[in-house]
C-alpha positions as CSV (number, residue, x, y, z in Angstrom):
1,X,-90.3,-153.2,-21.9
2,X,-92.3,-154.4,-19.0
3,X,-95.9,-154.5,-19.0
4,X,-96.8,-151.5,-17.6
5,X,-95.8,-149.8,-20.6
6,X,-97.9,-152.1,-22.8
7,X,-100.6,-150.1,-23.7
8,X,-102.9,-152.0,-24.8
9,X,-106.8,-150.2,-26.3
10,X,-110.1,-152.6,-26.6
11,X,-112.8,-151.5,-28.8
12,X,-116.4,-153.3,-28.0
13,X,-120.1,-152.5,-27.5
14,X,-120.4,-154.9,-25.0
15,X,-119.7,-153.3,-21.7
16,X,-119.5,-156.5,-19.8
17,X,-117.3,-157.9,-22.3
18,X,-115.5,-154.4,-21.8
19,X,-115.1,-154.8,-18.5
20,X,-114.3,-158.1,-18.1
21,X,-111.2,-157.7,-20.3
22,X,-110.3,-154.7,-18.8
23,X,-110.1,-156.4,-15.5
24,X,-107.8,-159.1,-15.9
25,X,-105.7,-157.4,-18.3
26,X,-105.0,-154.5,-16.0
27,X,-104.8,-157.3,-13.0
28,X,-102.1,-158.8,-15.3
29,X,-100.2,-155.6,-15.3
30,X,-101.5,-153.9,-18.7
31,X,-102.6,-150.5,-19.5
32,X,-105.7,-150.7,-21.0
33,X,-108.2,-148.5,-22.4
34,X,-112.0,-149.4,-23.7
35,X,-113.8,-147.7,-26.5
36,X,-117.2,-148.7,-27.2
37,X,-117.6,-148.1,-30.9
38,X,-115.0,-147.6,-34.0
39,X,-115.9,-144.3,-34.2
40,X,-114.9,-143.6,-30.5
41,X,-111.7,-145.4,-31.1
42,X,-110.8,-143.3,-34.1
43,X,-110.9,-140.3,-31.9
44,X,-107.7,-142.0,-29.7
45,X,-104.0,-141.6,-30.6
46,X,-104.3,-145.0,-31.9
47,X,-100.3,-145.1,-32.2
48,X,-99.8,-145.0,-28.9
49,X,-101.3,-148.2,-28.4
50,X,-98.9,-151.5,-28.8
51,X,-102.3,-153.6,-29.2
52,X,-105.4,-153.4,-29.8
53,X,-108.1,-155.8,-29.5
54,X,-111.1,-155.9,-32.0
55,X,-114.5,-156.7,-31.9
56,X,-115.6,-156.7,-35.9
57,X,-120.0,-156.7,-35.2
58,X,-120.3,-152.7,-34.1
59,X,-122.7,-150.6,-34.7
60,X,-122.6,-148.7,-37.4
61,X,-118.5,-149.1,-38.7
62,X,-117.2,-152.8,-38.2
63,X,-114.2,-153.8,-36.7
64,X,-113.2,-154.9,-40.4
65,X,-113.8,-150.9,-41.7
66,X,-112.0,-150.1,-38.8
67,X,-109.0,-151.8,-39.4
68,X,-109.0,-151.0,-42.8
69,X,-109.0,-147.3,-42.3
70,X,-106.1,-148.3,-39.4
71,X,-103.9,-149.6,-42.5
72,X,-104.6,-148.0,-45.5
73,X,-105.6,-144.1,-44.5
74,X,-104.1,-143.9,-41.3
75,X,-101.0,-146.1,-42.3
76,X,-100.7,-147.2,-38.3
77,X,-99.1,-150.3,-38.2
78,X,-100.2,-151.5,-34.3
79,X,-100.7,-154.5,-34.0
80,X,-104.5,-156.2,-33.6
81,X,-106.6,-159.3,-32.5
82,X,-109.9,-159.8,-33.8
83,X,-112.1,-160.7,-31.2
84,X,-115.4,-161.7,-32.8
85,X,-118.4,-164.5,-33.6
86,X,-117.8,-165.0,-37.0
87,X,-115.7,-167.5,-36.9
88,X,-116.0,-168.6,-40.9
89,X,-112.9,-169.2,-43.0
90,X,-114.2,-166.4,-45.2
91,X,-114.5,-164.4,-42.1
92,X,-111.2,-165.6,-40.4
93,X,-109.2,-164.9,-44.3
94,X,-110.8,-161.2,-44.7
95,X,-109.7,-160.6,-41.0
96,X,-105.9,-161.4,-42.0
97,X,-106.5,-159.7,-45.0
98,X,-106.7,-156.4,-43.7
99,X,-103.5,-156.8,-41.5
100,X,-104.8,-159.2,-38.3
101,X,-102.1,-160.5,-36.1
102,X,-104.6,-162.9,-34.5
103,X,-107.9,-163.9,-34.3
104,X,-110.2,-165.2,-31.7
105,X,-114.0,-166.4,-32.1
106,X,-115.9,-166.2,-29.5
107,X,-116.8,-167.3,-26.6
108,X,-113.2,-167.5,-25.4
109,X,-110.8,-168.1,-21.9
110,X,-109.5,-165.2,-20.6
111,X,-106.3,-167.6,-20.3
112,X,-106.6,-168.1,-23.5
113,X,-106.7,-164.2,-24.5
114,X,-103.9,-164.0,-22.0
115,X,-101.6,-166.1,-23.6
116,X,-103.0,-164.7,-27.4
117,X,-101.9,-161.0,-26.4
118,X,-98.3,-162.0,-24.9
119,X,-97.7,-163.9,-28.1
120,X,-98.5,-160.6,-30.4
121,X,-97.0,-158.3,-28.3
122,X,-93.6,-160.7,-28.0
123,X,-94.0,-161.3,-31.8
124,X,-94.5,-157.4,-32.2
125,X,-91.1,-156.1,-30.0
126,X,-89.3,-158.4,-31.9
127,X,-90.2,-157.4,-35.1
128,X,-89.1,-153.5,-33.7
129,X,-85.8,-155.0,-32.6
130,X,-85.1,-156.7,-35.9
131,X,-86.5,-153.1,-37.6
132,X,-84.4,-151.0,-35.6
133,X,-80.9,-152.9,-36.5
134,X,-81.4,-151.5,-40.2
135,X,-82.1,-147.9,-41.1
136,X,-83.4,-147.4,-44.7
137,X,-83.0,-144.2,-45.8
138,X,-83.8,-144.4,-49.8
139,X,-81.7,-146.8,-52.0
140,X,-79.2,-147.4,-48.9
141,X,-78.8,-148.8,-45.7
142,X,-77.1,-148.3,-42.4
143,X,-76.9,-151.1,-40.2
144,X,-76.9,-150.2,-36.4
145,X,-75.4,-152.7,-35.2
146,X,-72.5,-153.4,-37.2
147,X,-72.3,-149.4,-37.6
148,X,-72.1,-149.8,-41.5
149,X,-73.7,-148.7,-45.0
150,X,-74.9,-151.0,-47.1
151,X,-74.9,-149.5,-50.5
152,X,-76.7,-151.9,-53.7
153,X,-75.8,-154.6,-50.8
154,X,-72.4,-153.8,-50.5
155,X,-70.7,-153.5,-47.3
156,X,-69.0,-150.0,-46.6
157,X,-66.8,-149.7,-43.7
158,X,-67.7,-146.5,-41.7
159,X,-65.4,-144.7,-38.7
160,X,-66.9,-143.8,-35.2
161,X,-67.6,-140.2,-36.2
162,X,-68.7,-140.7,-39.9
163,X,-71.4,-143.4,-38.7
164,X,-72.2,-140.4,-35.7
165,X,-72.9,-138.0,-38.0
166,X,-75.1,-140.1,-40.7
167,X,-77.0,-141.6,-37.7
168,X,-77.8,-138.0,-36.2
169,X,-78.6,-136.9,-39.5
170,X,-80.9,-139.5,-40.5
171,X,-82.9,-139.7,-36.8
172,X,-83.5,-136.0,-37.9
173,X,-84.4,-136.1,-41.3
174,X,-84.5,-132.6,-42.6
175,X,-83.6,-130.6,-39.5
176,X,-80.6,-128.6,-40.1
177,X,-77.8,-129.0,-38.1
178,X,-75.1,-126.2,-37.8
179,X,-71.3,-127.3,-37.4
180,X,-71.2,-126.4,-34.1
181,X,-74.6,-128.5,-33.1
182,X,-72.7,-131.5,-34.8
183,X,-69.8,-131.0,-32.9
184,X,-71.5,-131.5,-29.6
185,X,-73.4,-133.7,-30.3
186,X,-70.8,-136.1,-31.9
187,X,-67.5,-135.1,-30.2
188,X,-68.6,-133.5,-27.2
189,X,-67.7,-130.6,-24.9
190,X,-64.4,-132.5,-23.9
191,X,-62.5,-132.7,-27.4
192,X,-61.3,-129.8,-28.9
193,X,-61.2,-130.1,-32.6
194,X,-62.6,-127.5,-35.6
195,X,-65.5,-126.9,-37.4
196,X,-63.5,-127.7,-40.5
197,X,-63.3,-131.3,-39.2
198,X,-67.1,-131.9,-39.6
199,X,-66.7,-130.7,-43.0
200,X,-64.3,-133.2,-43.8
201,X,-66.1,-136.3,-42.3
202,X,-69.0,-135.2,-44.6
203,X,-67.2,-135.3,-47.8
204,X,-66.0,-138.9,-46.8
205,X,-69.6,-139.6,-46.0
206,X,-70.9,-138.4,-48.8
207,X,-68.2,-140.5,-51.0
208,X,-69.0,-143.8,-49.4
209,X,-72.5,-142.9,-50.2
210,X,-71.6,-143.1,-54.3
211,X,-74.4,-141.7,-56.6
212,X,-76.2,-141.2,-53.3
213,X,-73.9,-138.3,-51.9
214,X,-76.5,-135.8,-52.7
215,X,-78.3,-136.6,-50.0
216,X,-76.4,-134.8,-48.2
217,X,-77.2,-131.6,-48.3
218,X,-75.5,-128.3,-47.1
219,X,-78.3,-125.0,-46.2
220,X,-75.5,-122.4,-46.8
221,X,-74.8,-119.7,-43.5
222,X,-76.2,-122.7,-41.3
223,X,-75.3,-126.2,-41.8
224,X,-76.0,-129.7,-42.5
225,X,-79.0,-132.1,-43.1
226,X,-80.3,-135.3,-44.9
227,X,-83.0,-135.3,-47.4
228,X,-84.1,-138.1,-50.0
């Protein structure tokens, strides 16, 4: 993803500190936002944001409550830097405590910001890769990449279409798909084959899924869709 996609939000009540992030970030090819208080970021789509940057001395909500609400009610998982003056070891601990990825005192470089915020946001796309090769989807697994289940870390061999069909299934969990949407989707306009032949890759699918089967589900007079 190149930079200009990198959105990146900072939340500070100092407007020259503000700015002067702002700046260099956006001269460095970021998209980036300021909010001036916690409760001005809160009113963001916060998960929109690959980064954000911290200040924890606000006003009335700290960065600290802030990033606590972030983890635990909001249950967004992007990626922060605590840019603050409390620099303690209590202070630095409490800060990785509530789900830090970094953690700057100030004063600071902006080269040395610079080189902080690559180093999250590389860490952070990396982490999505490794995420992204490995579907969990209760008890099980499907690995992406080696287009397999992995059932009580067993192996399972899948075909093309088998692994088509559980993949579409579990990107859309709970949206029912008729045999005819599957069809399309998996074989395409070009192949002509029955509706009878996605039945039967589901009952293979829903054997190499053991005591797990059940998660497939049929909604009768429409068609198919997973639910754990």
């Amino acid at each position: 993803m190149e930079k200009k996609d990198k959105k990146i939000l900072i939340v500070d009540d100092e407007e020259d500190l503000c700015e002067i992030l702002q700046y260099n970030l956006i001269n460095e090819g970021y998209n980036t936002e300021i909010a001036h208080s916690a409760e001005e970021a809160l009113k963001r789509s916060l998960e929109d944001f690959d980064l954000i940057l911290l200040d924890v001395m606000m006003g009335n909500m700290s960065g600290f409550k802030f990033a606590d609400i972030l983890r635990k009610e909001k249950n967004i998982e992007t990626p922060i830097i605590f840019l603050t003056a409390k620099d303690s070891e209590n202070d630095i601990l409490t800060g990785f405590s509530l789900g830090a990825d970094d953690y700057i005192p100030k004063p600071f470089s902006i080269n040395e910001l610079s080189a902080r915020v690559k180093a999250v946001l590389k860490r952070a796309g990396n982490e999505k890769k490794k995420q992204a090769a490995i579907v969990r989807f209760g008890e099980i697994e499907l690995d992406t990449h080696r287009k397999r289940l992995i059932v009580h870390d067993e192996k399972v061999e899948l075909t093309k279409k088998e692994y088509e069909i559980l993949r579409l299934l579990l990107d859309n969990p709970g949206k029912v798909f008729s045999r005819e949407n599957i069809l399309e989707k998996v074989w395409g306009n070009d192949v002509i084959v029955t509706e009878r032949t996605v039945d039967v890759n589901i009952t293979r699918l829903r054997s190499k899924l053991g005591e797990y089967g059940s998660y497939l589900k049929n909604k009768t007079g429409y068609g198919y869709y997973i639910e754990f």
